[in-house]
C-alpha positions as CSV (number, residue, x, y, z in Angstrom):
1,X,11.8,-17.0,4.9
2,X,12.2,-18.6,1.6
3,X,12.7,-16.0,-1.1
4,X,13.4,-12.9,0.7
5,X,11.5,-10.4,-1.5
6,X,7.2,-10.8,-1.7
7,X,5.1,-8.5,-3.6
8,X,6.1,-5.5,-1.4
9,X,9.1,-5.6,-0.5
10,X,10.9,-8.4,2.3
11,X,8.4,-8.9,5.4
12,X,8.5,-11.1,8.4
13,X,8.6,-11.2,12.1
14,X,11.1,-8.1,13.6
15,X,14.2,-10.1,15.4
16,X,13.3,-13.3,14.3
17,X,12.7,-13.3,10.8
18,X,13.7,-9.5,10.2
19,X,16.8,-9.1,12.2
20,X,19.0,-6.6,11.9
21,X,21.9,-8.3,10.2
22,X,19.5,-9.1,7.5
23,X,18.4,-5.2,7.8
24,X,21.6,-4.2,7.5
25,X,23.2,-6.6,5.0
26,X,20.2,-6.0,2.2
27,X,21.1,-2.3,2.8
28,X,25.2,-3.1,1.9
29,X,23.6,-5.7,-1.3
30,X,21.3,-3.0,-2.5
31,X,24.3,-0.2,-2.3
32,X,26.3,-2.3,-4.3
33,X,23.5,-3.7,-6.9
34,X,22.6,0.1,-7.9
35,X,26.2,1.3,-8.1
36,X,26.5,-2.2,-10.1
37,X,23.6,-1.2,-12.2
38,X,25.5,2.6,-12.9
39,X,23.0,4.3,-10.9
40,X,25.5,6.1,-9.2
41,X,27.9,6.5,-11.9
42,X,29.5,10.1,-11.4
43,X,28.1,11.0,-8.4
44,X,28.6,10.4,-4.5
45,X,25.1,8.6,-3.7
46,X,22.3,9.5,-1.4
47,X,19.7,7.8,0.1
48,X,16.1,8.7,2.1
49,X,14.8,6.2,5.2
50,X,12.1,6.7,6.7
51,X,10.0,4.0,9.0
52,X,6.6,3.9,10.6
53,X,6.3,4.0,14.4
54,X,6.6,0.3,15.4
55,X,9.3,-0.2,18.0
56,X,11.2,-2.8,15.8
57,X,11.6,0.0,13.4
58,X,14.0,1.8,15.5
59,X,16.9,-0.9,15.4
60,X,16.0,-1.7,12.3
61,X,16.7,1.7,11.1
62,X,20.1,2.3,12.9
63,X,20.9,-1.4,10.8
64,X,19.7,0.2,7.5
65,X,21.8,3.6,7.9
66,X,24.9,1.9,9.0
67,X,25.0,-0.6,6.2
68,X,24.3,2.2,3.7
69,X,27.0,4.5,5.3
70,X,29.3,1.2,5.4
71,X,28.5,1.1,1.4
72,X,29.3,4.8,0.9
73,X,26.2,6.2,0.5
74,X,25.2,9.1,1.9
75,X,22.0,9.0,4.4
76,X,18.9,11.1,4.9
77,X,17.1,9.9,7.7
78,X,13.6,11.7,7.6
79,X,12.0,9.7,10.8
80,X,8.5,8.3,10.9
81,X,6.5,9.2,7.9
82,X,4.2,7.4,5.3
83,X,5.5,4.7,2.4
84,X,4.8,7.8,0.2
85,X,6.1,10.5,1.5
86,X,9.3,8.5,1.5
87,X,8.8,7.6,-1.9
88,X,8.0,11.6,-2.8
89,X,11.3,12.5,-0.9
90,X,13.5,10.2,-2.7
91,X,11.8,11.9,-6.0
92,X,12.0,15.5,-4.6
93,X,15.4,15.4,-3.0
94,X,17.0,13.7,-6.0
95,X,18.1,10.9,-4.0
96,X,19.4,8.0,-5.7
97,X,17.7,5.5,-3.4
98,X,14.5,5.4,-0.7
99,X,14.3,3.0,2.1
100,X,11.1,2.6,4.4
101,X,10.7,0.4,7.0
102,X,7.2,-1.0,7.5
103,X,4.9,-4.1,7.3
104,X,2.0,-2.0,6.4
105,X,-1.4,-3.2,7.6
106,X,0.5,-6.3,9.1
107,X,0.3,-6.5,13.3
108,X,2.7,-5.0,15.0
109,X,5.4,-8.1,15.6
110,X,5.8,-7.6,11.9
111,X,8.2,-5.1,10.0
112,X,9.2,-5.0,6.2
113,X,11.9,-3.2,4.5
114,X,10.7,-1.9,1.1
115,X,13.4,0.2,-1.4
116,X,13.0,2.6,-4.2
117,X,14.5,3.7,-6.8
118,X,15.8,7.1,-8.2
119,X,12.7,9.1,-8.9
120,X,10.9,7.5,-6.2
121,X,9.9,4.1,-7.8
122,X,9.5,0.7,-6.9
123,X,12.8,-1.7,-7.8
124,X,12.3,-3.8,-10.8
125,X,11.7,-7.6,-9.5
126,X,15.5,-8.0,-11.6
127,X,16.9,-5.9,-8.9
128,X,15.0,-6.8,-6.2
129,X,16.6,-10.9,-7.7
130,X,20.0,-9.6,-7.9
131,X,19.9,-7.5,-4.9
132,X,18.7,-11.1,-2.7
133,X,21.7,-12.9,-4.9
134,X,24.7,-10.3,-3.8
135,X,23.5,-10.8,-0.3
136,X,23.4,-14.6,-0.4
137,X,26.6,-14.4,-1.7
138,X,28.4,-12.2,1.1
139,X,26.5,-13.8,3.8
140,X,28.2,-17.5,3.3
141,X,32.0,-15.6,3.0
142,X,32.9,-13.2,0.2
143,X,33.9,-10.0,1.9
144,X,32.4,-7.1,1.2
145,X,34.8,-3.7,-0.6
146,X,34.4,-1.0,1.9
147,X,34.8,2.6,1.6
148,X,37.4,3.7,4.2
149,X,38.1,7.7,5.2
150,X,36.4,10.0,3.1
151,X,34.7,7.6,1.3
152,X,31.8,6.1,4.1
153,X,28.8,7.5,4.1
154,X,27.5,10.7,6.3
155,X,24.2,10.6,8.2
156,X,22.2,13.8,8.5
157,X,18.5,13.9,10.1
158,X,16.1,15.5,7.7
159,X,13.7,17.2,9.5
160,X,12.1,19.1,6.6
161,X,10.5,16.0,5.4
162,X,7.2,16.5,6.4
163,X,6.4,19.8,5.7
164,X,7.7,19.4,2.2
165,X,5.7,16.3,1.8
166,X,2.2,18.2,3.4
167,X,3.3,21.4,0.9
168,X,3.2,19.0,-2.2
169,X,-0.3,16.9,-0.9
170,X,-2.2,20.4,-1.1
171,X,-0.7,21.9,-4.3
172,X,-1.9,19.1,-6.2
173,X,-5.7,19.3,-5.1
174,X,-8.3,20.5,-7.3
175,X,-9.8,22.6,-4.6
176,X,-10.2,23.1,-1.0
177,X,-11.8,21.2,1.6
178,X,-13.7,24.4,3.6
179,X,-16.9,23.8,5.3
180,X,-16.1,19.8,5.5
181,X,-16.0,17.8,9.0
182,X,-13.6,15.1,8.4
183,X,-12.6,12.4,11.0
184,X,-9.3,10.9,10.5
185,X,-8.3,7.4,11.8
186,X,-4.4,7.3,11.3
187,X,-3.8,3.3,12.6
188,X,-1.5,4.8,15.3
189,X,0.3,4.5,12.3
190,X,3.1,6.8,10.1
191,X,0.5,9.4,9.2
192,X,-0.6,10.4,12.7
193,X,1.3,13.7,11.4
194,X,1.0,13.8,8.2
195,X,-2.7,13.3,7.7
196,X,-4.2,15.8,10.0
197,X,-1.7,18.4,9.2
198,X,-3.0,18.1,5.5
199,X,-6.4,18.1,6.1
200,X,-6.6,20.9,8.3
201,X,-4.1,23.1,6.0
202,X,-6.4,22.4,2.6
203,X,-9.2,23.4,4.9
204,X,-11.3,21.0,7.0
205,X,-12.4,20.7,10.0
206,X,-10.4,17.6,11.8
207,X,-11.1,14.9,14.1
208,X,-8.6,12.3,14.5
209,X,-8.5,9.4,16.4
210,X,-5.9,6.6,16.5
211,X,-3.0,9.4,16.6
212,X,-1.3,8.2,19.7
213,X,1.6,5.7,18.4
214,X,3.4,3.9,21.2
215,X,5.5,1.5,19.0
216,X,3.2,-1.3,19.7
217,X,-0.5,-0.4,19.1
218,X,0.3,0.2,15.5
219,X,-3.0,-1.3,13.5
220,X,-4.4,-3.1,16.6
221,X,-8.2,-2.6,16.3
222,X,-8.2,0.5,14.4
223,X,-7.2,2.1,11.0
224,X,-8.3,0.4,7.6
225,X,-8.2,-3.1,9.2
226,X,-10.7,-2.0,11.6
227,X,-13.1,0.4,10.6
228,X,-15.4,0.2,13.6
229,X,-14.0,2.5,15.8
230,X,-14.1,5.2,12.6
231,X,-17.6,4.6,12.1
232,X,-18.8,5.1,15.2
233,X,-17.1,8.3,15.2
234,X,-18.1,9.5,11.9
235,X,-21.7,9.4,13.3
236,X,-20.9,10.6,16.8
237,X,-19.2,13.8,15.3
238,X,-22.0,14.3,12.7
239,X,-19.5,14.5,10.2
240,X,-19.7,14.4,6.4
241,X,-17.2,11.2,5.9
242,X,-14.0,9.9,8.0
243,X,-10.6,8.3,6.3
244,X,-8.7,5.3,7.7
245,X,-5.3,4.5,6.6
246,X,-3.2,1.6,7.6
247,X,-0.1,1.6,9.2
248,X,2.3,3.0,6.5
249,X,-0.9,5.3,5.1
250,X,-0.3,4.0,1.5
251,X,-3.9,2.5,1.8
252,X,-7.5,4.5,2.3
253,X,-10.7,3.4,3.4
254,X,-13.6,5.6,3.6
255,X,-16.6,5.5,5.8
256,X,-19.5,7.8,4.6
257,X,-21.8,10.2,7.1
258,X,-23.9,7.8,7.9
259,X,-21.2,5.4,9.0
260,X,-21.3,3.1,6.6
261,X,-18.4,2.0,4.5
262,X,-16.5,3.0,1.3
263,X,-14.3,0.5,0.0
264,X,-11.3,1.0,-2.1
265,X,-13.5,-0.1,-5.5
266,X,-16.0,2.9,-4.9
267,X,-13.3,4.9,-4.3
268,X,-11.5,4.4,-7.5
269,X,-14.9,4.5,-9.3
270,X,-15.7,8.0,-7.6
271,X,-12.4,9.3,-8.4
272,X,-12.3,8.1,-12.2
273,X,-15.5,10.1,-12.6
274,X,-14.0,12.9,-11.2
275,X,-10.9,12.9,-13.2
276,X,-12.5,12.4,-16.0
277,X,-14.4,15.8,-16.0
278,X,-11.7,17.6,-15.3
279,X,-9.7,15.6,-18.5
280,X,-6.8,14.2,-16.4
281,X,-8.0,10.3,-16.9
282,X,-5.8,9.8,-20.1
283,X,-7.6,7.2,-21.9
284,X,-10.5,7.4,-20.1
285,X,-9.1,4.1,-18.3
286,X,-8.8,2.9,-14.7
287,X,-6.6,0.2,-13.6
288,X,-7.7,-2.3,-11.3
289,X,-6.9,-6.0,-10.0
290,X,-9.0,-9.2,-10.7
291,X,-10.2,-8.8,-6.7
292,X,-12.2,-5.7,-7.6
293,X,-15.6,-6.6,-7.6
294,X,-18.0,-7.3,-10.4
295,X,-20.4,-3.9,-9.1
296,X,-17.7,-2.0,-10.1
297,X,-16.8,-3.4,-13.5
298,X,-20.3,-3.0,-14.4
299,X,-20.7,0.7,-13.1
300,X,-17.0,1.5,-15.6
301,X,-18.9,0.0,-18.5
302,X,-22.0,1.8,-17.5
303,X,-19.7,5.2,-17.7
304,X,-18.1,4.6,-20.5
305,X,-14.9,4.3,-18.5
306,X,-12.5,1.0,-19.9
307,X,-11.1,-1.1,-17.0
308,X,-7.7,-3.1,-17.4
309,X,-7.7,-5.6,-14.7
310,X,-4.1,-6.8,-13.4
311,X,-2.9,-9.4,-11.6
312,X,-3.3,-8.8,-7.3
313,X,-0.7,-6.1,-5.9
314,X,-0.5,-3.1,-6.3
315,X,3.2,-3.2,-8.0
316,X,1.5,-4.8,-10.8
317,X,-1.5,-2.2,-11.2
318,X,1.7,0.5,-11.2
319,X,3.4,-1.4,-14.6
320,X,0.2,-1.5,-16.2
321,X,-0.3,2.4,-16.2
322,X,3.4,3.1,-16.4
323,X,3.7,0.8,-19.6
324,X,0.5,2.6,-20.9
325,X,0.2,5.8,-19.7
326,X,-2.9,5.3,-17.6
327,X,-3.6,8.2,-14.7
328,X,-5.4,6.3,-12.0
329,X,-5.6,2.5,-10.5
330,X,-5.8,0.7,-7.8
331,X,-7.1,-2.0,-5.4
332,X,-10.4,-2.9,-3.8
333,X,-8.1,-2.6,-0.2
334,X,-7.8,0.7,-0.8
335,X,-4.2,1.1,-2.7
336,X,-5.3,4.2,-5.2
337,X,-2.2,5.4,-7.2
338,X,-2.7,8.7,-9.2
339,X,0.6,8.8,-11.1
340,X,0.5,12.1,-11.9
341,X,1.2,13.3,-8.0
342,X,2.2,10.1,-6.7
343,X,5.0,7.3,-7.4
344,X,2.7,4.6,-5.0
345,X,-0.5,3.9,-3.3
346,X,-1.0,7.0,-0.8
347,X,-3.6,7.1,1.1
348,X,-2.8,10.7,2.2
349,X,-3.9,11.9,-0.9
350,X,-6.3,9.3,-1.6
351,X,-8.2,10.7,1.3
352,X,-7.7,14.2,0.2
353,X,-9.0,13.5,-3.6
354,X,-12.1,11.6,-2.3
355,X,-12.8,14.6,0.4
356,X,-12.3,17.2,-2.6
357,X,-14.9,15.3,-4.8
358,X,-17.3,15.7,-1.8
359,X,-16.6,20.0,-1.3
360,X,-16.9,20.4,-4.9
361,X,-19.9,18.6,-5.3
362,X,-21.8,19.0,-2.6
363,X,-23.2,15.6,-3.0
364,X,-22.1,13.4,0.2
365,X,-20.2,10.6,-0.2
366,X,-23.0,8.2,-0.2
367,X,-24.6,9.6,-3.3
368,X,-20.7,9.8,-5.1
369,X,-20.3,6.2,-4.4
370,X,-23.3,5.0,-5.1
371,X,-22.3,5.0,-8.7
372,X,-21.6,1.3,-8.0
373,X,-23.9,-1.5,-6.1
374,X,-21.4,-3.9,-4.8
375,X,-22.6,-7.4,-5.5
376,X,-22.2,-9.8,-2.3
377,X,-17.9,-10.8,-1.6
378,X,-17.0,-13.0,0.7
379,X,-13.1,-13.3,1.7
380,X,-11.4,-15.7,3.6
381,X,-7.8,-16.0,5.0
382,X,-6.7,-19.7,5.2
383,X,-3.6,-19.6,7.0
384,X,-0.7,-22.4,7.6
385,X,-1.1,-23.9,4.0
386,X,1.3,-24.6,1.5
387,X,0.5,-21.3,-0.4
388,X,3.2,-22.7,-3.6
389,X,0.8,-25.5,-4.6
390,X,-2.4,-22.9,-5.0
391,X,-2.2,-23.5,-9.1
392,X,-0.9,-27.1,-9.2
393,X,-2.7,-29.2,-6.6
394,X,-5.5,-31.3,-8.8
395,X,-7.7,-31.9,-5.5
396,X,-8.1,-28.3,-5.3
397,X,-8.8,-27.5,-9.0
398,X,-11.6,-29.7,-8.5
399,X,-13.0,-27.8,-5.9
400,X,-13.0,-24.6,-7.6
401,X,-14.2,-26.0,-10.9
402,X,-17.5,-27.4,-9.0
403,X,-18.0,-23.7,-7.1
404,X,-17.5,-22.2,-10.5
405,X,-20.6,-24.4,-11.7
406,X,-22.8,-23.7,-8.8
407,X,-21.8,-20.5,-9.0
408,X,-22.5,-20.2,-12.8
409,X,-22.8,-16.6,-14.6
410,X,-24.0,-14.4,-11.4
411,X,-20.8,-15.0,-9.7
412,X,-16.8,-16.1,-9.7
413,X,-14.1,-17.3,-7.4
414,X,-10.6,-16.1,-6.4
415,X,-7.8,-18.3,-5.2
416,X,-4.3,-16.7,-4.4
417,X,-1.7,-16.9,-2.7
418,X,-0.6,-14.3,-0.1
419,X,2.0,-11.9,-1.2
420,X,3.3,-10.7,2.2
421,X,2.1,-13.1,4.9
422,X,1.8,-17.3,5.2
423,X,-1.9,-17.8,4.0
424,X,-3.8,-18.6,1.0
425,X,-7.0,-16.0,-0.1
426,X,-10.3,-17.8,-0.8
427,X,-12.5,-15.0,-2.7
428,X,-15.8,-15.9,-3.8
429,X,-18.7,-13.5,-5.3
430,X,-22.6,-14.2,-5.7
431,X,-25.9,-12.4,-6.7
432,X,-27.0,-13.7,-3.2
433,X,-24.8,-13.1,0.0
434,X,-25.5,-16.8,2.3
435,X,-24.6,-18.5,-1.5
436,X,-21.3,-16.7,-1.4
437,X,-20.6,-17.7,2.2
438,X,-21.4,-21.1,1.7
439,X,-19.6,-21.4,-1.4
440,X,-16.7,-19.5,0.3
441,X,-16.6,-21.8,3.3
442,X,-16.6,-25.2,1.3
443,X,-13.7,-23.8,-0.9
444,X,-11.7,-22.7,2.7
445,X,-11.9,-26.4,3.9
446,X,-10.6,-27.4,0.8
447,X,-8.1,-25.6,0.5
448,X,-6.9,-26.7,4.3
449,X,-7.5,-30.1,3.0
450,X,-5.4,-30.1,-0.1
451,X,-2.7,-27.9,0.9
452,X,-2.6,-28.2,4.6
């Protein structure tokens, strides 16, 4: 797998790439790197784990718990709940470490292991280093010191976890959702729960679809990968906008009433507006990534709203408004942090925020978002590349340096390297939509050329 930690966390195929010893010897390594670090100086430590529903998740978990235990750390095991609710739990329950096991919107062969710190936070990329290092280390010979009696861990089941999590979405929204028909695409994902519980509680009416987890349907042809099925529904049910979160529900996609859709750029755009009336965007800034597109730069400028623009991921939109004290960012995929209620992306509340805007309004969502005209992107996935030679192959900065010509002042191009799978991301934007896709395909082939 090469380095084991990406840009969220360590991902790869469950029982081939993933296995359990892995699972369970990151779990010892990351037990051992926070009481290393003094995190649990004082104190017998505790830990949250939660997973999402894919069937991999359930051996992976019983590898997770019993290397923590081994470690002596205490475990909370709260089931199958979203990336944030995990992350809330570890915050609300004073834990000194969160585990969740997920690959997100990856298909469902795929799982991912993803840890957080006290408070609920994303580990530093210096732990997440020395954390891969101890590992390394024990795995070619030096043993382990294990707790023995007394000392291993205890494993309790957490079942409290979601209605604390639900209770904490609804006191944190502005108002209440009453008179809106919402429908609700959950990925068969870890917010089949979660997310209709929520809605329905702050007041909508709820129709949800891809709520029927199996372990194996998780993101296959629904959720925010596959907003098709939503749409349709949206216009079947007559209602006023439908939600679609991916498999772990840290993302949110939108689809307005007339079924068409609302990316993750209009949603930030929508909600920066909104926060900003009601004085909680300190700054008057949103933080977004260079893969947001140029509409929506334009629209912030046109609001008087200042846009930082980070690097791809949505770890690196988090330091931004950590370091400056920023309230809201996000991606164009639909990762929308609001750091006031939130420690990640959540799509729960995302969702929630967005369908608020809409109630107190009375505006639909079509008229919210059309704050921003999205000019023409074209993405394409080039997979089995060497991803590592993206910013050193000449042959390749040729390529883009001659798109960047055509391409001139009305347009740009995007080149990057997956952060969680084995492909490289060809992004190219235009005034006109056949110039992007031409552009777009021409940079793809080269990219298989010099790299493949």
């Amino acid at each position: 797998m090469g380095r084991l930690f990406g840009t969220d966390g360590v991902r790869g195929v469950a029982n081939a790439d993933l296995t359990a010893e892995l699972a369970l010897g990151l779990s010892v390594a990351a037990a051992h790197v926070l009481a290393e670090a003094g995190t649990f100086e004082g104190h017998r430590p505790t830990a949250v784990v939660g997973r999402d529903p894919r069937a991999s998740g359930e051996f992976l978990e019983a590898a997770v718990v019993a290397g923590l235990a081994s470690a002596g750390v205490d475990v909370l095991r709260v089931g199958v709940l979203p990336t944030p609710a995990v992350a809330y739990l570890t915050g609300a329950l004073g834990a000194d470490l969160g585990v969740m096991l997920s690959a997100s919107h990856n298909a469902m062969p795929d799982n991912g292991i993803k840890f957080f710190a006290r408070g609920g936070h994303k580990l530093a990329d210096k732990l997440e280093d020395r954390i891969e290092t101890v590992y390394e280390q024990h795995r070619t010979g030096e043993p382990w010191e294990r707790p023995t009696g007394a000392g291993v861990g205890r494993v309790t089941d957490y079942d409290e976890g979601l209605d604390k999590y639900v209770a904490h979405l609804i006191s944190v929204l502005p108002n209440r959702l009453d008179g809106l028909k919402v429908v609700l695409d959950e990925a068969h994902g870890a917010a089949f729960r979660v997310s209709p519980e929520a809605f329905a509680r702050a007041g909508a009416e709820v129709v949800t679809i891809g709520a029927d987890p199996d372990g194996l349907n998780i993101n296959d042809g629904c959720g925010s990968t596959h907003l098709g099925l939503l749409k349709a529904a949206v216009v079947e049910h007559g209602a006023d906008l439908g939600i679609a979160h991916d498999g772990d529900a840290d993302r949110c996609l939108a689809v307005d009433g007339a079924g068409e859709e609302v990316d993750g750029d209009q949603i930030l755009a929508v909600l920066a507006l909104a926060m900003r009336e009601a004085g909680a965007l300190r700054k008057d800034t949103v933080v977004a990534t260079v893969m947001s597109n140029l509409g929506f730069k334009l629209a912030m400028e046109r609001e008087g709203v200042k846009l930082v623009q980070t690097a791809v991921g949505d770890r690196y939109v988090l330091e931004s408004m950590k370091a400056e004290g920023y309230a809201l960012g996000g991606e164009q995929s639909g990762h929308v942090i609001v750091l006031d209620h939130a420690t990640t992306g959540d799509g729960t509340l995302t969702g929630l925020m967005l369908a608020a805007r809409v109630a107190a309004t009375g505006r639909s969502l079509a008229d919210l978002a059309g704050v921003m005209d999205r000019l023409p992107q074209v993405l394409i996935n080039v997979p089995d590349v060497d991803k590592s030679r993206v910013n050193t192959s000449a042959e390749l900065a040729g390529a883009v340096s001659e798109a960047e010509r055509e391409l001139g002042a009305t347009g740009r191009v995007l080149l990057r390297p997956s952060g969680t799978e084995p492909l490289v991301r060809v992004m190219v934007e235009a005034a006109d939509i056949e110039q992007a896709r031409s552009v777009a395909g021409r940079l793809a082939d080269a990219v298989k050329s010099a790299l493949g």
